[in-house]
C-alpha positions, -999 to 999 in steps of 0.1 A, spaced: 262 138 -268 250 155 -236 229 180 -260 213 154 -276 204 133 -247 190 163 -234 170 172 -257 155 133 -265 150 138 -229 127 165 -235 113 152 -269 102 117 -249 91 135 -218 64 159 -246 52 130 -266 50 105 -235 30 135 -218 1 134 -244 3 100 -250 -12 99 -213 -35 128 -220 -49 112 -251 -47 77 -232 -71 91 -209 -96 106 -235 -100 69 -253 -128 46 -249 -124 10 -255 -140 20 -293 -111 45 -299 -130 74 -301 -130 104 -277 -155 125 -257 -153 159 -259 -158 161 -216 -125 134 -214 -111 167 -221 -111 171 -184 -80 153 -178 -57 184 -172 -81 196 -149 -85 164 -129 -46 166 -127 -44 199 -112 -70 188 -84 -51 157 -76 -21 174 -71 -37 203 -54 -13 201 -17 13 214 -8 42 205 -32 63 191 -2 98 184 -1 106 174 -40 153 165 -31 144 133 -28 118 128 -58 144 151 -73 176 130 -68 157 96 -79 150 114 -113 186 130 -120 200 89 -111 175 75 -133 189 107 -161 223 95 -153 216 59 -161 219 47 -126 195 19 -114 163 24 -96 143 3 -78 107 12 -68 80 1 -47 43 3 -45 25 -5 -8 -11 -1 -8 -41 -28 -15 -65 -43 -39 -61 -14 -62 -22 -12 -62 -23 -50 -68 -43 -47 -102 -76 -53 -93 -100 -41 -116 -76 -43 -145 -81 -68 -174 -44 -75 -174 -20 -70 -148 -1 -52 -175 -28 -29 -176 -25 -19 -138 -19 16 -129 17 2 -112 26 -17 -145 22 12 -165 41 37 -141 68 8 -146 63 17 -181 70 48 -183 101 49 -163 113 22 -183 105 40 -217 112 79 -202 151 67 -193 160 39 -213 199 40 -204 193 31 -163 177 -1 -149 145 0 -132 133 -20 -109 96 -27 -95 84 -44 -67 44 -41 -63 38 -50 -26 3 -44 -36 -21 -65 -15 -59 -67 -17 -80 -63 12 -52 -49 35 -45 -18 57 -16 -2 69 -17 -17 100 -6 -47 85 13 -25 57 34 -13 87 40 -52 96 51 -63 57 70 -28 49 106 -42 58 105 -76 44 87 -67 16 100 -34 6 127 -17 28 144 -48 21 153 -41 -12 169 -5 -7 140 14 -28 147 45 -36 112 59 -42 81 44 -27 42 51 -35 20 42 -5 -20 41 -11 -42 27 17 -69 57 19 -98 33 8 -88 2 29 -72 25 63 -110 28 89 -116 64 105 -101 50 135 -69 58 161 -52 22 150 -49 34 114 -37 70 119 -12 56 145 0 25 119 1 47 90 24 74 109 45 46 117 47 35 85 55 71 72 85 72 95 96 40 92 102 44 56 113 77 54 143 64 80 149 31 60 185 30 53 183 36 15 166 72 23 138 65 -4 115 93 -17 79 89 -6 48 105 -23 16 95 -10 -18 87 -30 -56 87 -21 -71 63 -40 -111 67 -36 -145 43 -39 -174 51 -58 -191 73 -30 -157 91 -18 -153 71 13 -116 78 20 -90 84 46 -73 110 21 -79 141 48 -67 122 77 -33 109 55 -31 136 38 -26 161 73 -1 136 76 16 141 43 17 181 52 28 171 87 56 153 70 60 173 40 53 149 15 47 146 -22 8 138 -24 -17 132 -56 -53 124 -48 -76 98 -76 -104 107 -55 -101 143 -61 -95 141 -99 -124 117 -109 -151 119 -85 -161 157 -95 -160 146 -132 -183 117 -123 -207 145 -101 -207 167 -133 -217 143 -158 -181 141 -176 -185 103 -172 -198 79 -151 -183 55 -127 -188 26 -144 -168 36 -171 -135 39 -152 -144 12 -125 -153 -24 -122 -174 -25 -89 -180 4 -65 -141 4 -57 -116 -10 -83 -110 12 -110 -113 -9 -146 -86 -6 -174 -95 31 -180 -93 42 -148 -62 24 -139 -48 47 -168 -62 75 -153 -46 73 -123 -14 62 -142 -18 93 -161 -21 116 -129 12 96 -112 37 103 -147 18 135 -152 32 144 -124 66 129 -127 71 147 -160 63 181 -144 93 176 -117 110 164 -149 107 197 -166 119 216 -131 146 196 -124 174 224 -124 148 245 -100 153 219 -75 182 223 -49 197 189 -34 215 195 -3 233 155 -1 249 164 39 210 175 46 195 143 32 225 120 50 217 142 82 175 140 78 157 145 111 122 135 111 100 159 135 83 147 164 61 118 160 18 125 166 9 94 178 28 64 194 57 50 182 45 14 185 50 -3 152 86 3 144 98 -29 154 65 -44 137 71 -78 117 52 -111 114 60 -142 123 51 -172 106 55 -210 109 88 -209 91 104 -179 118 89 -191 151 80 -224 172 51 -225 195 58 -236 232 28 -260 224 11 -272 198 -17 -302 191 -41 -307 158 -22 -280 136 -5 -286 104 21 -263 82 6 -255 46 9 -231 17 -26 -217 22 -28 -182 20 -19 -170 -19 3 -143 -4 19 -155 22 36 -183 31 41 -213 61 5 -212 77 -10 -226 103 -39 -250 97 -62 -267 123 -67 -302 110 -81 -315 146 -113 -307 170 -90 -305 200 -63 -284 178 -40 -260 202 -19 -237 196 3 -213 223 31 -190 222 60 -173 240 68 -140 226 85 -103 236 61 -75 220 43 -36 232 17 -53 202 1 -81 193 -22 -87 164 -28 -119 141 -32 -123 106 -57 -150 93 -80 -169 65 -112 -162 62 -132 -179 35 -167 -170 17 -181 -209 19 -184 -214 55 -169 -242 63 -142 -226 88 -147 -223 128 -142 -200 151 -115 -196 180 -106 -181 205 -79 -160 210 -59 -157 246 -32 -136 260 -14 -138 293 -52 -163 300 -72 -137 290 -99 -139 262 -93 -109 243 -110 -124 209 -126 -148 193 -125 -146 157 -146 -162 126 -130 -181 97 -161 -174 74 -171 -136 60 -200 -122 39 -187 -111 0 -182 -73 2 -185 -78 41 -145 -88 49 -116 -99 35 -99 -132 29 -70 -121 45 -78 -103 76 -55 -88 102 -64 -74 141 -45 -58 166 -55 -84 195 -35 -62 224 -13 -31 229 9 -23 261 -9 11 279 25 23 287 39 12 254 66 -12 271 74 -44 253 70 -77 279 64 -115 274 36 -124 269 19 -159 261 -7 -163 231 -27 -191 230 -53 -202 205 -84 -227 207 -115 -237 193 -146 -226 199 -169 -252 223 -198 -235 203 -179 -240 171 -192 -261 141 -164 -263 118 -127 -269 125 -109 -262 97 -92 -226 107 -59 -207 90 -35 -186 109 -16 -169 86 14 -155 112 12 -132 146 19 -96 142 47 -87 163 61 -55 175 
């Protein structure tokens, strides 16, 4: 029994391999481009790093092998959603689910795609726990290199986020990936020293496509649907590179030492940049009560998040008590232009004021600042109190939940 499950092991782990290859090579017509041949290529640019430290990645694999159950997540944004794919079957996470599923069909896998359009890891470092830690993963894929700014807020809150999931109690594996938009805007050489830093498992889109697109292989709108979210084909694409790579630790499995008292016993090295967000969380309607409150109703707004905030009132008030080193808000924006604007207080100081109405392409429905940070990092009380505008308009306004930490 043990030889044979080896060797359909072995047998899947080939044919799913080309499977993805010739996946890759397709157009929507069936038939194949002679340059599409540049998938194995693209793969051995994309995983051109380091190699990292694989016993984690390692002992995920050799559980799912022995038919143990494995749950995974995905953090990251618009692309890690599904955007850009037809279906959300047809997602780059829903086909990784796929192949884990079909690769070892004796455990139980489980997915959770905290995938979430528009978003950084500023406020990935604020949803990590509830939405993922939370559920004892035992491998994680981050991707926020489009959506992260060149900026000392996202290298700080996506270290943060690095440690804090590496230290999560169910010691998940973590790779990293670089997603990339049409012109290679990116933050894959800032997260990627990171990765090195950390000695992470890391596989870069950007790094696979974009020469192909520069040499003619194909263009970008045949593996993207706007200048950032890769269409059904190049959701497969980057599938491809993600089990690509899974089947090549596959194949070195018995290469790969597994020290369990050095994994119980992991020490993370010193941290680069302040250790701010590991307490980070948000708070919504539902987990905290303002010390005053006029004009403001509880609703369902936001698609993603629940128990906001809505300003129903031209006088509408709203002011809080809370313990933090950070503050930052989370709130609705909306592309009509019917929302105000307000101003944002702490401790009676106006530190913000911020507009319910964006541009398209120029913001984000869901849009999250950093509103104030302790100097000397010490968490204090602090009062936040939020008001309309005099010079505002409208007076509709959505506060999706305070950023804490």
């Amino acid at each position: 029994m043990f030889v044979y499950n080896v060797n359909h092991k072995i047998r899947n782990r080939i044919s799913l391999m080309l499977a993805g290859i010739m996946l890759v090579l397709c157009f929507a017509t069936g038939h194949v481009r002679a340059a599409d041949a540049s998938f194995l290529p693209m793969y051995r640019r994309a995983v051109d790093f380091p190699q990292g430290d694989l016993s984690r990645l390692a002992q995920v694999l050799r559980k799912a092998q022995d038919g143990g159950e494995i749950t995974i997540g995905f953090l990251g944004g618009s692309i890690t959603e599904g955007r850009g794919a037809a279906n959300i079957q047809d997602c780059y996470v829903s086909q990784v689910y796929k192949w884990w599923y079909d690769t070892f069909p004796q455990a139980t896998i489980n997915v959770i795609n905290a995938g979430l359009g528009g978003t950084s890891s500023y406020l990935g470092v604020h949803r990590v726990d509830e939405e993922l830690l939370a559920h004892s993963p035992d491998l994680v894929f981050v991707e926020f290199a489009v959506n992260d700014t060149a900026d000392e807020l996202h290298t700080n809150s996506y270290e943060n986020l690095i440690r804090r999931i590496l230290t999560a109690d169910s010691n998940p594996a973590l790779v990293l990936l670089f997603a990339t938009n049409e012109v290679g805007d990116s933050r894959e050489e800032t997260e990627a020293d990171l990765g090195r830093y950390y000695d992470l498992p890391m596989l870069s889109y950007g790094r696979a496509v974009l020469p192909e697109v520069e040499a003619g292989s194909f263009a970008w709108h045949e593996i993207a649907q706007d200048i950032v979210h890769p269409n059904n084909r190049g959701h497969s694409i980057f599938a491809g590179l993600i089990t690509t790579y899974l089947e090549e630790i596959c194949s070195r499995l018995d290469e790969i030492e597994i020290d369990e008292e050095r994994l119980q016993r992991y020490e993370l090295p010193e941290p680069i940049t302040p250790q701010i967000y590991q307490s980070a969380h948000i708070e919504n309607a539902a987990t905290i009560t303002p010390c005053a409150e006029l004009g403001y109703g509880v609703y369902d707004f936001n698609y993603h998040f629940m128990d906001n905030w809505y300003a129903l009132e031209d006088r509408s008030y709203l002011s809080f008590e809370v313990e933090a080193c950070s503050i930052g808000i989370l709130y609705q924006r909306t592309e009509e232009g019917t929302f105000g604007q307000y101003d944002i207080y702490i401790d009676g100081v106006c530190v913000r004021t911020l507009d319910g109405n964006f541009v398209k392409y120029d913001g984000t429905e869901t849009e999250a600042e950093e509103l104030y940070r302790a100097p000397d990092g010490e968490s204090k009380k602090h009062v936040i109190t939020i008001v309309k505008n005099p010079e505002s308009v409208n007076i509709d306004f959505v506060i999706i939940g305070l950023l804490i930490s």
